[in-house]
PQR file with spaces between the fields and no chain letter, atoms N, CA, C, O and H, PARSE charges and radii, in Angstrom:
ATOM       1  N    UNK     1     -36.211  -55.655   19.271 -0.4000 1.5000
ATOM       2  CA   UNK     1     -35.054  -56.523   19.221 -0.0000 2.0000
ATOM       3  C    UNK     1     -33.844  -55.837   18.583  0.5500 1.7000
ATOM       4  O    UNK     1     -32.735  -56.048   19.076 -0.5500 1.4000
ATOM       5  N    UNK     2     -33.969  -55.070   17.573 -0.4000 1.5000
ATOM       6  CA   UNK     2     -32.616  -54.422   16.762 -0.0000 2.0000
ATOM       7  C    UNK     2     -31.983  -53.390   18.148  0.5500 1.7000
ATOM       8  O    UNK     2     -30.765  -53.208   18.166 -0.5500 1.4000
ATOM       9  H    UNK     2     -34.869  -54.900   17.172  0.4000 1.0000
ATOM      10  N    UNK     3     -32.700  -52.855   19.078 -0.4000 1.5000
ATOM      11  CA   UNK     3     -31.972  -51.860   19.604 -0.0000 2.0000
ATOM      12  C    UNK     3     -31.077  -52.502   20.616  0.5500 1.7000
ATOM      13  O    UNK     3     -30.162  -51.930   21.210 -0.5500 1.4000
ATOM      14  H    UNK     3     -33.689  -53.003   19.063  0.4000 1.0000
ATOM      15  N    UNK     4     -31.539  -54.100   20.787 -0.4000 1.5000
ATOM      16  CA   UNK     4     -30.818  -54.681   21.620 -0.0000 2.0000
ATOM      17  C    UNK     4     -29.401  -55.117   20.716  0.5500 1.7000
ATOM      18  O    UNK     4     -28.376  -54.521   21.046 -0.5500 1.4000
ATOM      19  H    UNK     4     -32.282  -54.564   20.305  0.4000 1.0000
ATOM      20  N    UNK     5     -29.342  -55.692   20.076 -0.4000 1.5000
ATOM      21  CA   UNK     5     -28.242  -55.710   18.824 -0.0000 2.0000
ATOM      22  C    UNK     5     -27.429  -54.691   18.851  0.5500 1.7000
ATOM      23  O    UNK     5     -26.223  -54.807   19.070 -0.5500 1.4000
ATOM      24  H    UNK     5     -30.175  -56.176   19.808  0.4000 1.0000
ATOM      25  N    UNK     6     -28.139  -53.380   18.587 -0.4000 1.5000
ATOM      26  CA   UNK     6     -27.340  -52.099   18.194 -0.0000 2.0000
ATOM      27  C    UNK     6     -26.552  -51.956   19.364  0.5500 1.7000
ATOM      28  O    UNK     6     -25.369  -51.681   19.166 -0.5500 1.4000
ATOM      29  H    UNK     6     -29.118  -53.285   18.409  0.4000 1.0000
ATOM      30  N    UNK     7     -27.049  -52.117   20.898 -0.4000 1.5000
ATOM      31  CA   UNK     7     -26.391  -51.774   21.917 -0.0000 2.0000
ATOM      32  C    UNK     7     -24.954  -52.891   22.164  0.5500 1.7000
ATOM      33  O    UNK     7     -23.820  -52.780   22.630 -0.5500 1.4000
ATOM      34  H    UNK     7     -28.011  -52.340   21.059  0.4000 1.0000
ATOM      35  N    UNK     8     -25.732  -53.898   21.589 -0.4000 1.5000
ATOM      36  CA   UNK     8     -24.540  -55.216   22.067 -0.0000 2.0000
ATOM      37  C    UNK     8     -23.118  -54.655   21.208  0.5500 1.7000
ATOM      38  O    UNK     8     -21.942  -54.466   21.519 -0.5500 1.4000
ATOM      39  H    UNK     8     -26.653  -53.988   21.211  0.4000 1.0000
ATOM      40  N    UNK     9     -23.861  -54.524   20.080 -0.4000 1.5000
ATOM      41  CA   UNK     9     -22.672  -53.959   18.785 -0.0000 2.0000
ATOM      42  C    UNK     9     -21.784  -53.104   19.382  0.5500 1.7000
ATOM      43  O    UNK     9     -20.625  -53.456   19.599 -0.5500 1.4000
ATOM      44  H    UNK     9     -24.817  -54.678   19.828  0.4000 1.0000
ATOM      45  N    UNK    10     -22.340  -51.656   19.768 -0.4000 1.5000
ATOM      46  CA   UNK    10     -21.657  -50.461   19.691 -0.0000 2.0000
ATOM      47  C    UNK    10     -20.744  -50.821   21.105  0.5500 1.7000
ATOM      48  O    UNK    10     -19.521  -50.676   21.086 -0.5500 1.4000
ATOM      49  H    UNK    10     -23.282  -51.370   19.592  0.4000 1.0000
ATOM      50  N    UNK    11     -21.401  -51.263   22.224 -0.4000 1.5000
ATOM      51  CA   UNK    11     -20.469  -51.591   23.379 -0.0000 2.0000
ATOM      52  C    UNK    11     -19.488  -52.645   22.938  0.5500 1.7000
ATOM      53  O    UNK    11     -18.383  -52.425   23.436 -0.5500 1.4000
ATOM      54  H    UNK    11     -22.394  -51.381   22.239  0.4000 1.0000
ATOM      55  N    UNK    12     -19.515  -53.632   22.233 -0.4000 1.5000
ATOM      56  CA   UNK    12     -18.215  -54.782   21.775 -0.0000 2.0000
ATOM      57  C    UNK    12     -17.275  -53.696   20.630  0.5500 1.7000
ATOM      58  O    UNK    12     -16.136  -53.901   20.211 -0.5500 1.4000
ATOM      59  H    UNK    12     -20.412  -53.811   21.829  0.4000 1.0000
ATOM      60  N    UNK    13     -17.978  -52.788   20.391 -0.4000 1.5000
ATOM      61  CA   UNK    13     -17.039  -52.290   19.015 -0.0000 2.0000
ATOM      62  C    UNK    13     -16.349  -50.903   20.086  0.5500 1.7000
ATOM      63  O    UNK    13     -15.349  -50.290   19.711 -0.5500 1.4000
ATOM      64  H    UNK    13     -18.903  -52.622   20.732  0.4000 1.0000
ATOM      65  N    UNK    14     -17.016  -50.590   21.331 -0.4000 1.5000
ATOM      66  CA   UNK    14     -16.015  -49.715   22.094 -0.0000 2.0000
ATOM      67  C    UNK    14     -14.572  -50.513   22.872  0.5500 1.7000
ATOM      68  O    UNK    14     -13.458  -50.080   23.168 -0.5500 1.4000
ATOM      69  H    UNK    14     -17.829  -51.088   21.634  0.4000 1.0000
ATOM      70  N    UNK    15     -15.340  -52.101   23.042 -0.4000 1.5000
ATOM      71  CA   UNK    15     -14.337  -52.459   24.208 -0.0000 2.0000
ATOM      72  C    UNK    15     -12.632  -52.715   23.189  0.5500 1.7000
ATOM      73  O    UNK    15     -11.531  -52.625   23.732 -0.5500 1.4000
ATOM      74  H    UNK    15     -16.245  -52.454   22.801  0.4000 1.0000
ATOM      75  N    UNK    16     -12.842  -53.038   21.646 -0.4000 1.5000
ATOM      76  CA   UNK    16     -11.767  -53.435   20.818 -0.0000 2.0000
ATOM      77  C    UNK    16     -11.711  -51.983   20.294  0.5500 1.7000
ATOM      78  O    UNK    16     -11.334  -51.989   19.123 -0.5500 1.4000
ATOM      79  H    UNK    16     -13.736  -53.110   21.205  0.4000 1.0000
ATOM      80  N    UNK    17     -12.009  -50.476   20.860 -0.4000 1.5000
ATOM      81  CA   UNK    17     -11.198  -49.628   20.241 -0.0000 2.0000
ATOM      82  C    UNK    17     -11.981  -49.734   18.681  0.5500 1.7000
ATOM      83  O    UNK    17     -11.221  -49.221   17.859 -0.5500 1.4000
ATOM      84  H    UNK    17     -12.315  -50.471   21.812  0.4000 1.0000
ATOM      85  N    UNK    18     -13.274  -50.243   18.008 -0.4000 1.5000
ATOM      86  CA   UNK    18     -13.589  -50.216   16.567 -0.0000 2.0000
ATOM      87  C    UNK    18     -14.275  -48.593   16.633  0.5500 1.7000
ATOM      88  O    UNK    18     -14.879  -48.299   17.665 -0.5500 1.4000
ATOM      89  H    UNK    18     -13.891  -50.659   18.676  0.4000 1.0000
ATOM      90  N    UNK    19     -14.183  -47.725   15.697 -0.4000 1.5000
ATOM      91  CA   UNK    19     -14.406  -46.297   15.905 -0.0000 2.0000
ATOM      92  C    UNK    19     -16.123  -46.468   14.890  0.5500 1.7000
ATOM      93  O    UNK    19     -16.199  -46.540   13.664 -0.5500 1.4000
ATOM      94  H    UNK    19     -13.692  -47.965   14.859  0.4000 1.0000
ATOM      95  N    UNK    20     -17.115  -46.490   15.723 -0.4000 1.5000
ATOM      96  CA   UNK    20     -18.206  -46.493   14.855 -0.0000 2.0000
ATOM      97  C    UNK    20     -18.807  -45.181   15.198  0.5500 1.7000
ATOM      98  O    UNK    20     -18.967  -44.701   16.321 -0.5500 1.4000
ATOM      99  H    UNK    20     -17.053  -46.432   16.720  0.4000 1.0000
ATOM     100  N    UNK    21     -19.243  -44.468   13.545 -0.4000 1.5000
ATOM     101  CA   UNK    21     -19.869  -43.155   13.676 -0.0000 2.0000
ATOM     102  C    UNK    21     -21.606  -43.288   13.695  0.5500 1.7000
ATOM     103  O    UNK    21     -22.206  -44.205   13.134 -0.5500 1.4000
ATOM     104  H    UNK    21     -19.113  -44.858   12.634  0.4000 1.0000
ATOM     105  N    UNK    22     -22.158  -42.358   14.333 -0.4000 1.5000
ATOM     106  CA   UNK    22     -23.494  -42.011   13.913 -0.0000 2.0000
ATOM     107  C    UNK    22     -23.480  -40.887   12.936  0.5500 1.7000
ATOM     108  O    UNK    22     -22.987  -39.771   13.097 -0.5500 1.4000
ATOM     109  H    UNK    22     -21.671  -41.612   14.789  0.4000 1.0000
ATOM     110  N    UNK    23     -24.119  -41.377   11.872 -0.4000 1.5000
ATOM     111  CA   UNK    23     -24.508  -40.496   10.510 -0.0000 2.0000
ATOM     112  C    UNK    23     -25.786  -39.906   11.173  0.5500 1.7000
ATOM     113  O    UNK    23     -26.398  -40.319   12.158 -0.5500 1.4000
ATOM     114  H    UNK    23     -24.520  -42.284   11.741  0.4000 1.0000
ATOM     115  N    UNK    24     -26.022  -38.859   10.393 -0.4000 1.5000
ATOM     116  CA   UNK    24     -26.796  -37.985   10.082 -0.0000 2.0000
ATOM     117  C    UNK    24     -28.825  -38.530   10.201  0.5500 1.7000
ATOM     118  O    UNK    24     -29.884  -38.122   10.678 -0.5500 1.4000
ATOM     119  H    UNK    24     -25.524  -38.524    9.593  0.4000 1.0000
ATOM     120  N    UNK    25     -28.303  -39.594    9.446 -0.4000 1.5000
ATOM     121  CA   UNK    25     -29.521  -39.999    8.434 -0.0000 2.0000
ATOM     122  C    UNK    25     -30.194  -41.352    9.914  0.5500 1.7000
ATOM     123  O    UNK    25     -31.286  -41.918    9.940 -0.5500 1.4000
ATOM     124  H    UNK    25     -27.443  -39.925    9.058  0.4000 1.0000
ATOM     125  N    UNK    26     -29.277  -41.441   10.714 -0.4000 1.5000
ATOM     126  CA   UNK    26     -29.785  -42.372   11.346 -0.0000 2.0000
ATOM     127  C    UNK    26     -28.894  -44.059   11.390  0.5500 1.7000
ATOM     128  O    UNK    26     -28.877  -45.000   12.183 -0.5500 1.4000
ATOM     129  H    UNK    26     -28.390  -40.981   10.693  0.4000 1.0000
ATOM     130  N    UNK    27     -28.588  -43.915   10.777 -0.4000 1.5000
ATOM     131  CA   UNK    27     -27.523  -44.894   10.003 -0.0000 2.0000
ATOM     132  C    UNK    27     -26.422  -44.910   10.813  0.5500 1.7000
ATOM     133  O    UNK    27     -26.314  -44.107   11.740 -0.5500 1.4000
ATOM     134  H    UNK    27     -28.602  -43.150   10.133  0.4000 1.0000
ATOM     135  N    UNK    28     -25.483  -45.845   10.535 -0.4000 1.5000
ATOM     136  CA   UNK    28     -23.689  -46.070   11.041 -0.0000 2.0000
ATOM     137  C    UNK    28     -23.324  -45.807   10.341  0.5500 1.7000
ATOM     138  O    UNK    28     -23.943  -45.643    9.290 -0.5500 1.4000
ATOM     139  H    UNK    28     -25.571  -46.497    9.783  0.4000 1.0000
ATOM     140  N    UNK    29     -21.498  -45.505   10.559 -0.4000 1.5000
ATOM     141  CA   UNK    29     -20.871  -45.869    9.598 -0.0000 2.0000
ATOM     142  C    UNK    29     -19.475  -46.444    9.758  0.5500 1.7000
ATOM     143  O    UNK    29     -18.709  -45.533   10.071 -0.5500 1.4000
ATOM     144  H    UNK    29     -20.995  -45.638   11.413  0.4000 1.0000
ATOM     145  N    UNK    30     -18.919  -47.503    9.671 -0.4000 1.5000
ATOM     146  CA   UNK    30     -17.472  -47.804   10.251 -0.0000 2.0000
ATOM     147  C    UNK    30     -16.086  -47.219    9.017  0.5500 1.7000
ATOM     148  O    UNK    30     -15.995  -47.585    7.845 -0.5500 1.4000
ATOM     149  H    UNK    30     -19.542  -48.243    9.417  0.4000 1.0000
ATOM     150  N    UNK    31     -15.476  -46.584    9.493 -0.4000 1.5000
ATOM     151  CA   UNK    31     -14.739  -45.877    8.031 -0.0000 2.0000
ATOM     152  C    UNK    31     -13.099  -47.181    7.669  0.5500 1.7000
ATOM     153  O    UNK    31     -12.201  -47.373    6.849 -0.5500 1.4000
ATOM     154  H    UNK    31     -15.549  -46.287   10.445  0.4000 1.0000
ATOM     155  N    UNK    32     -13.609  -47.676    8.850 -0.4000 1.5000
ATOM     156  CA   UNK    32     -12.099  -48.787    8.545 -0.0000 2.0000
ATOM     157  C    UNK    32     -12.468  -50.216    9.685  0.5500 1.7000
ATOM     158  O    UNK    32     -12.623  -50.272   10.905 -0.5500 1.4000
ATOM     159  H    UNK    32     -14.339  -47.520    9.516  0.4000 1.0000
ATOM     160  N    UNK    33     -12.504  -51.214    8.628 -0.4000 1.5000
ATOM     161  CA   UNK    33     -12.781  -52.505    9.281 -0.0000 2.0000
ATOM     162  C    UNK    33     -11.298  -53.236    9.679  0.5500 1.7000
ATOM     163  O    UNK    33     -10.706  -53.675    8.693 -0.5500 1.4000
ATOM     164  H    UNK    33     -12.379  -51.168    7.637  0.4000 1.0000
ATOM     165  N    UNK    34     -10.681  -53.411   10.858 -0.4000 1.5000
ATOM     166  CA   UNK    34      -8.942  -53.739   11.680 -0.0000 2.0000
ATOM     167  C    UNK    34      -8.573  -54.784   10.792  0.5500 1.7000
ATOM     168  O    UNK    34      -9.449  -55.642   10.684 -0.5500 1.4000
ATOM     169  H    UNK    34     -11.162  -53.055   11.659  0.4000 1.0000
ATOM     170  N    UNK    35      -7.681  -54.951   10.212 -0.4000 1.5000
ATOM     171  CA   UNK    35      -7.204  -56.514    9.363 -0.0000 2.0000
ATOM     172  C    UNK    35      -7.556  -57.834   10.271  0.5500 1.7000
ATOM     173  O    UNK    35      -7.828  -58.973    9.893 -0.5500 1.4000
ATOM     174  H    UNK    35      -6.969  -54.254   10.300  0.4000 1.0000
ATOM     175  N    UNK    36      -7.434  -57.158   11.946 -0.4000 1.5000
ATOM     176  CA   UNK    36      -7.485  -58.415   12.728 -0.0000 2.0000
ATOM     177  C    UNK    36      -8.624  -58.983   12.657  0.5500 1.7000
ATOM     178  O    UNK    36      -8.607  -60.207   12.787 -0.5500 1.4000
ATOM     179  H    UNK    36      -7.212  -56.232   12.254  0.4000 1.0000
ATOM     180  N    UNK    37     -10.038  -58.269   12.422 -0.4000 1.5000
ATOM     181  CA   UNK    37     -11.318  -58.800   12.221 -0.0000 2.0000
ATOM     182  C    UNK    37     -11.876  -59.019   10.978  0.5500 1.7000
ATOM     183  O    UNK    37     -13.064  -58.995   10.657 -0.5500 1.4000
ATOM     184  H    UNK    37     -10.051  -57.275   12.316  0.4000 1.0000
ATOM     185  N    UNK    38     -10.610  -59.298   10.122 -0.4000 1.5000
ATOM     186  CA   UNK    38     -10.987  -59.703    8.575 -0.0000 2.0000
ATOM     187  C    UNK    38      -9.575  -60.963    8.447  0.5500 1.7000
ATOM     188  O    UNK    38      -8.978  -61.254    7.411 -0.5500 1.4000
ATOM     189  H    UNK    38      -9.645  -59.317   10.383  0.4000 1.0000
ATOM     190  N    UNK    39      -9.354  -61.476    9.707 -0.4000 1.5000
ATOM     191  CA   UNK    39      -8.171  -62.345    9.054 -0.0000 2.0000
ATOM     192  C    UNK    39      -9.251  -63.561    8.997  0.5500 1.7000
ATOM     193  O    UNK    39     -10.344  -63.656    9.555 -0.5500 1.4000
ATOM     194  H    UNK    39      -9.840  -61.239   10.548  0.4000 1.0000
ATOM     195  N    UNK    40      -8.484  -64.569    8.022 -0.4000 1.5000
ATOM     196  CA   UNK    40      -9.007  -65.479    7.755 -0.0000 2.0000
ATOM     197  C    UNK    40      -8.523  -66.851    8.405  0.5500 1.7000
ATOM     198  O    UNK    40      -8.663  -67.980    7.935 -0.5500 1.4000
ATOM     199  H    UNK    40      -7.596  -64.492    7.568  0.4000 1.0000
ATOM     200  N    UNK    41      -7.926  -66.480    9.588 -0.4000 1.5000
ATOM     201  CA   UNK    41      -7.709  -68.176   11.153 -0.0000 2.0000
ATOM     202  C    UNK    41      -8.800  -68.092   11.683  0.5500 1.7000
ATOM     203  O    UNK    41      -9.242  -69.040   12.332 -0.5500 1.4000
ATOM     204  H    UNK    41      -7.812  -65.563    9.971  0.4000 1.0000
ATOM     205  N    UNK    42      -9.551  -66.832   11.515 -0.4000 1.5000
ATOM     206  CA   UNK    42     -11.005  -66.317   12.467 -0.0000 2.0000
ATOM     207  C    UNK    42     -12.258  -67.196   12.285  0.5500 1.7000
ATOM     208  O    UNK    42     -13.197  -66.660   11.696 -0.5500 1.4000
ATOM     209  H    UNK    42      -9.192  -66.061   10.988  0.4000 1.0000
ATOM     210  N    UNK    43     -12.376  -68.182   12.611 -0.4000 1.5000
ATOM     211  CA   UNK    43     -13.818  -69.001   11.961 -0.0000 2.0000
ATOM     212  C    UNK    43     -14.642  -68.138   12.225  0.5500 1.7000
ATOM     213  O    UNK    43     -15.323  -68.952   12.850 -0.5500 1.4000
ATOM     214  H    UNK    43     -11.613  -68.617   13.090  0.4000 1.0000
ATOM     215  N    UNK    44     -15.470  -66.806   12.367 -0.4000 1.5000
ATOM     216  CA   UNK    44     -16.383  -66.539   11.618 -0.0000 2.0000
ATOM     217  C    UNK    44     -15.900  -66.113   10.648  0.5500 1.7000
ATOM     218  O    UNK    44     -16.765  -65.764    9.845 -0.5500 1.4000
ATOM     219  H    UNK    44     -14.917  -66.145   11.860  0.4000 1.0000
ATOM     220  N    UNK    45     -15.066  -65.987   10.366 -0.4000 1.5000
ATOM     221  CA   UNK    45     -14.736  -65.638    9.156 -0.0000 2.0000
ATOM     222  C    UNK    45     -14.482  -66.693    7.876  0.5500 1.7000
ATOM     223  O    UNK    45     -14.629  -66.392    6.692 -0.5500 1.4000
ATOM     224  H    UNK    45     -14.363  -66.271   11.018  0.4000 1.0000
ATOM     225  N    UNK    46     -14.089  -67.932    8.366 -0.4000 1.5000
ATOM     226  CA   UNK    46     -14.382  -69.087    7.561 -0.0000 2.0000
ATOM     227  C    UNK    46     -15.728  -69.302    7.419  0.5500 1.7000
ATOM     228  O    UNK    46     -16.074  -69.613    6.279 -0.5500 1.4000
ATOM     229  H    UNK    46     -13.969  -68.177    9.328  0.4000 1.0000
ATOM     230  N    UNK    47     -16.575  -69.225    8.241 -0.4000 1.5000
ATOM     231  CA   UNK    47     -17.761  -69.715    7.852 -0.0000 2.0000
ATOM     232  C    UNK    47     -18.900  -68.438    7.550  0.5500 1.7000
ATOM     233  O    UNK    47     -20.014  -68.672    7.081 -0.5500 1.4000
ATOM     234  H    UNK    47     -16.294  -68.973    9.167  0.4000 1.0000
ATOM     235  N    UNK    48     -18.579  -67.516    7.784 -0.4000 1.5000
ATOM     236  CA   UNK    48     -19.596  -66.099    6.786 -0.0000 2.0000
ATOM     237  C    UNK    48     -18.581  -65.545    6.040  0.5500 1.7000
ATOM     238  O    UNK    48     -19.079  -64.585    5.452 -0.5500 1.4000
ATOM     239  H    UNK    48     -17.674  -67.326    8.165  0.4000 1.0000
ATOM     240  N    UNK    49     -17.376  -65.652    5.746 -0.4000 1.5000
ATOM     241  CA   UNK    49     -16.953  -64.876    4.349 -0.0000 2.0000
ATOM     242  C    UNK    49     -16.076  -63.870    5.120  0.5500 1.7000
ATOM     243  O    UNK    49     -16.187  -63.806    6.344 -0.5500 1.4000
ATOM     244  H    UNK    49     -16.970  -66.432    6.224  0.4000 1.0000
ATOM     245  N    UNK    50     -15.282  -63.145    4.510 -0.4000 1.5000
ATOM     246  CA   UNK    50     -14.228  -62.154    4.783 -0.0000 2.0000
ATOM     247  C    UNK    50     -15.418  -60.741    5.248  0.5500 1.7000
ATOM     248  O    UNK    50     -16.380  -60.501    4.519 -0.5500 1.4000
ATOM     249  H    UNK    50     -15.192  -63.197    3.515  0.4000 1.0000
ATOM     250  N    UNK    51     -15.202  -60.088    6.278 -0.4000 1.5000
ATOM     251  CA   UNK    51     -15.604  -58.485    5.945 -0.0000 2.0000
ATOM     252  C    UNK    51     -15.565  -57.838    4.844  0.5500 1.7000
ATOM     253  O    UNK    51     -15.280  -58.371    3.772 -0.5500 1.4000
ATOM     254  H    UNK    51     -14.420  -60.283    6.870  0.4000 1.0000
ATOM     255  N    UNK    52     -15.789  -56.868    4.958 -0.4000 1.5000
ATOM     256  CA   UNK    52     -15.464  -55.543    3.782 -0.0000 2.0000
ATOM     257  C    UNK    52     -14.614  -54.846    4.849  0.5500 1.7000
ATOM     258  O    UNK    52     -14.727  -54.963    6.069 -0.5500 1.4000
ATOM     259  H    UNK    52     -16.021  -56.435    5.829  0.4000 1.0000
ATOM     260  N    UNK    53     -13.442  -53.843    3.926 -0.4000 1.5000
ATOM     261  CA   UNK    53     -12.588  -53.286    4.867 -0.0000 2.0000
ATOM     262  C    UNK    53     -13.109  -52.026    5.298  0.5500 1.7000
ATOM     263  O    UNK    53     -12.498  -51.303    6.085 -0.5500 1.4000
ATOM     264  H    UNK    53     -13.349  -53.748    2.934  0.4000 1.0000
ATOM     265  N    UNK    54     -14.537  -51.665    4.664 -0.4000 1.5000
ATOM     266  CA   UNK    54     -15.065  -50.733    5.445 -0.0000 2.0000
ATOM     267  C    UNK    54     -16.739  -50.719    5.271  0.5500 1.7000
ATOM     268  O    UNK    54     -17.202  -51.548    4.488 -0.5500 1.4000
ATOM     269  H    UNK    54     -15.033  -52.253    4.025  0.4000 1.0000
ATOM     270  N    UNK    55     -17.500  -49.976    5.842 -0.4000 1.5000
ATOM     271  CA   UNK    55     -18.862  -49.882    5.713 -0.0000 2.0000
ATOM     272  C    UNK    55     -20.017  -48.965    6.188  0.5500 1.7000
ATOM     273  O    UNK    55     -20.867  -49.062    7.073 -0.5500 1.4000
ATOM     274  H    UNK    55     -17.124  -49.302    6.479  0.4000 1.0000
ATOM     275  N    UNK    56     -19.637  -47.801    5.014 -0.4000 1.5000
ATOM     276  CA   UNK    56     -20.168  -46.617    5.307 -0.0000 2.0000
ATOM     277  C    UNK    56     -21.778  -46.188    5.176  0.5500 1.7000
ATOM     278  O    UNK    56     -22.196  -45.042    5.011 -0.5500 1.4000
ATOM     279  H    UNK    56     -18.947  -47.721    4.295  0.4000 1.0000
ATOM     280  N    UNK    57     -22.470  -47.254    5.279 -0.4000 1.5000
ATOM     281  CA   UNK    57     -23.936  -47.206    5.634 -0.0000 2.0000
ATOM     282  C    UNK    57     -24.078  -48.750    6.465  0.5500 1.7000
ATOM     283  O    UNK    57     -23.658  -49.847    6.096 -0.5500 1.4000
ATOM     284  H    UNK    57     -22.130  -48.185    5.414  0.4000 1.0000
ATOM     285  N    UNK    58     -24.820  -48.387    7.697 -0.4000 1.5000
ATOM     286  CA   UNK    58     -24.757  -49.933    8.598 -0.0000 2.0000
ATOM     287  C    UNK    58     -25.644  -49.589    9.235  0.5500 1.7000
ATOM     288  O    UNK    58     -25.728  -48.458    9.713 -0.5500 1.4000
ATOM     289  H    UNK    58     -25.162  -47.496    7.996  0.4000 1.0000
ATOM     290  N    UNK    59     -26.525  -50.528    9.381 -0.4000 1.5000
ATOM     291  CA   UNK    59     -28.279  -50.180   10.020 -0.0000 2.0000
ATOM     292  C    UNK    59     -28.481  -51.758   10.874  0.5500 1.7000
ATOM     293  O    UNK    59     -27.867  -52.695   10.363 -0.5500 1.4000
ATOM     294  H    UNK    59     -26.456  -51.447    8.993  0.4000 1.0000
ATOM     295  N    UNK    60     -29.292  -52.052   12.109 -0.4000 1.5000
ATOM     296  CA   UNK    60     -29.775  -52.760   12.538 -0.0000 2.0000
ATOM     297  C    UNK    60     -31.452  -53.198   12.688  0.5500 1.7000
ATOM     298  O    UNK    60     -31.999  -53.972   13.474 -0.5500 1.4000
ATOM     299  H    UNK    60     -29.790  -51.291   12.524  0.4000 1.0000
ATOM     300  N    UNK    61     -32.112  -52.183   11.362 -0.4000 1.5000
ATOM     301  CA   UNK    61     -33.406  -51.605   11.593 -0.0000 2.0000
ATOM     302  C    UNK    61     -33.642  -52.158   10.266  0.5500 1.7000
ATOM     303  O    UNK    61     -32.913  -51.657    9.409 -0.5500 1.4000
ATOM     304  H    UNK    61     -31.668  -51.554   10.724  0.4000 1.0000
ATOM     305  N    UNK    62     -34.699  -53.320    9.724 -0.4000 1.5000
ATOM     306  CA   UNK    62     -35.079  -53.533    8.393 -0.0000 2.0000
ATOM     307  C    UNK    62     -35.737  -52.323    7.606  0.5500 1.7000
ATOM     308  O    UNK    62     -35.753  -52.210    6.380 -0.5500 1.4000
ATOM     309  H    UNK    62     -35.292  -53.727   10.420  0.4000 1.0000
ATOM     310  N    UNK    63     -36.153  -51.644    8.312 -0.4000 1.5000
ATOM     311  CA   UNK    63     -36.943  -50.406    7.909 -0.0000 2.0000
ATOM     312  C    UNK    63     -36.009  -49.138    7.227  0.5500 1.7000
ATOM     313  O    UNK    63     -36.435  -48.176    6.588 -0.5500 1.4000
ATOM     314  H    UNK    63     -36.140  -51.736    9.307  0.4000 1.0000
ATOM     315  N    UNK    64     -34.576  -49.469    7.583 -0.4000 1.5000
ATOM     316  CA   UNK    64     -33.717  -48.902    6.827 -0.0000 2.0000
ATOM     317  C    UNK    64     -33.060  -49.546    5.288  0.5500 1.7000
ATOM     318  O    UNK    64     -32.367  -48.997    4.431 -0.5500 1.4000
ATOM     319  H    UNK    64     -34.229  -50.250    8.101  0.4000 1.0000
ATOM     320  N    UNK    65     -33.580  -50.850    5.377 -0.4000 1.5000
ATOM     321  CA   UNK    65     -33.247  -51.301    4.253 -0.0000 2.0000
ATOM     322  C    UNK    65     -33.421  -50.724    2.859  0.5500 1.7000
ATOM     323  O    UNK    65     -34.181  -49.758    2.924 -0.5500 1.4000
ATOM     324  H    UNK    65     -34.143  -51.296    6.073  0.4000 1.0000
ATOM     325  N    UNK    66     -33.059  -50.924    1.794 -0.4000 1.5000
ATOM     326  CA   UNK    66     -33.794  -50.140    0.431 -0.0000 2.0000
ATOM     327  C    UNK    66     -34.045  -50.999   -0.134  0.5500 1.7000
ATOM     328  O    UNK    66     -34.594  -50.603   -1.163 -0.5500 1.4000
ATOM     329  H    UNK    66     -32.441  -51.709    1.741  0.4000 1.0000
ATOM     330  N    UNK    67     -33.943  -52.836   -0.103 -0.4000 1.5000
ATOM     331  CA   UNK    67     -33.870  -53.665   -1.161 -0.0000 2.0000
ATOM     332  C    UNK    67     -34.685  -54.588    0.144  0.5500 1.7000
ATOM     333  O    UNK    67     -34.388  -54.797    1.320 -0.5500 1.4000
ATOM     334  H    UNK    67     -33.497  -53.158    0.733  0.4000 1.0000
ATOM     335  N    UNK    68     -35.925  -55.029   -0.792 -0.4000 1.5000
ATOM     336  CA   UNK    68     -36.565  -55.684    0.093 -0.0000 2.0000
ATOM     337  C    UNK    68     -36.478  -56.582    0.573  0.5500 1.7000
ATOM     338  O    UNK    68     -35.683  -57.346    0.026 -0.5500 1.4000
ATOM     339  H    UNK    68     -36.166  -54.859   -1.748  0.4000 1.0000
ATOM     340  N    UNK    69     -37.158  -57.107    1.823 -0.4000 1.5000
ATOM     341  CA   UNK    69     -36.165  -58.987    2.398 -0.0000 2.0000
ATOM     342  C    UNK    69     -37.186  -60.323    1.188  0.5500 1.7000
ATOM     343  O    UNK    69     -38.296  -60.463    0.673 -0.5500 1.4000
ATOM     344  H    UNK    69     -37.804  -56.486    2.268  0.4000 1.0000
ATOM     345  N    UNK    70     -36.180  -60.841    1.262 -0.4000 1.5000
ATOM     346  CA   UNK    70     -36.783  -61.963    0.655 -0.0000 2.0000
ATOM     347  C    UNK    70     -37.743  -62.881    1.565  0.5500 1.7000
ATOM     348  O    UNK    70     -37.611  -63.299    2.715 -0.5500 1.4000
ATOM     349  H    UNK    70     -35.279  -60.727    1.680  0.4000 1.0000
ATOM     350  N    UNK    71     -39.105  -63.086    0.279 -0.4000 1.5000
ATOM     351  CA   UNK    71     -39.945  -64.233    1.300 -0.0000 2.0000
ATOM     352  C    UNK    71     -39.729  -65.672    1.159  0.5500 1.7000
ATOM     353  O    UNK    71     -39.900  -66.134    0.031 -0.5500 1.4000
ATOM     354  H    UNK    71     -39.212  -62.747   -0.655  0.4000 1.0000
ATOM     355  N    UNK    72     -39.359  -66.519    2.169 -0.4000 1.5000
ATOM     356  CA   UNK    72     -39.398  -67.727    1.836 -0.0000 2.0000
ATOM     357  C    UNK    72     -40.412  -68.090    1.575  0.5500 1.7000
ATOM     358  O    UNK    72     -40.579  -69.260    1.231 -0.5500 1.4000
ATOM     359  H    UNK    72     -39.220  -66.144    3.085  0.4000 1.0000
């Protein structure tokens, strides 16, 4: 399921021009998040919170995580 994600991601983040890198390690990295996808008229953005204006480790793989998931 994540590689389906990763693909949806990286093709929506080519069609708006978002410049996402492949690191080294396996990982993403976006070096600049657009003001336009951190404004706040954006309801996802009302309802999950502002972005970060950047995000230089980004994984779709829990197995990349370092902090474990919580069990309900």
């Amino acid at each position: 399921m994540p590689e389906y994600i990763q693909e949806y991601f990286l093709q929506a983040a080519a069609q708006v021009n978002l410049p996402v890198e492949a690191r080294a390690d396996g990982l993403w990295r976006l070096h600049s998040v657009p003001a336009k996808f951190r404004a706040t008229r954006l309801q996802a953005v009302r309802r999950y919170g502002t972005p970060r204006d950047r995000y230089l480790k980004l994984t779709f793989y829990k197995k990349h995580l370092k902090v474990p998931a919580k069990v309900w």
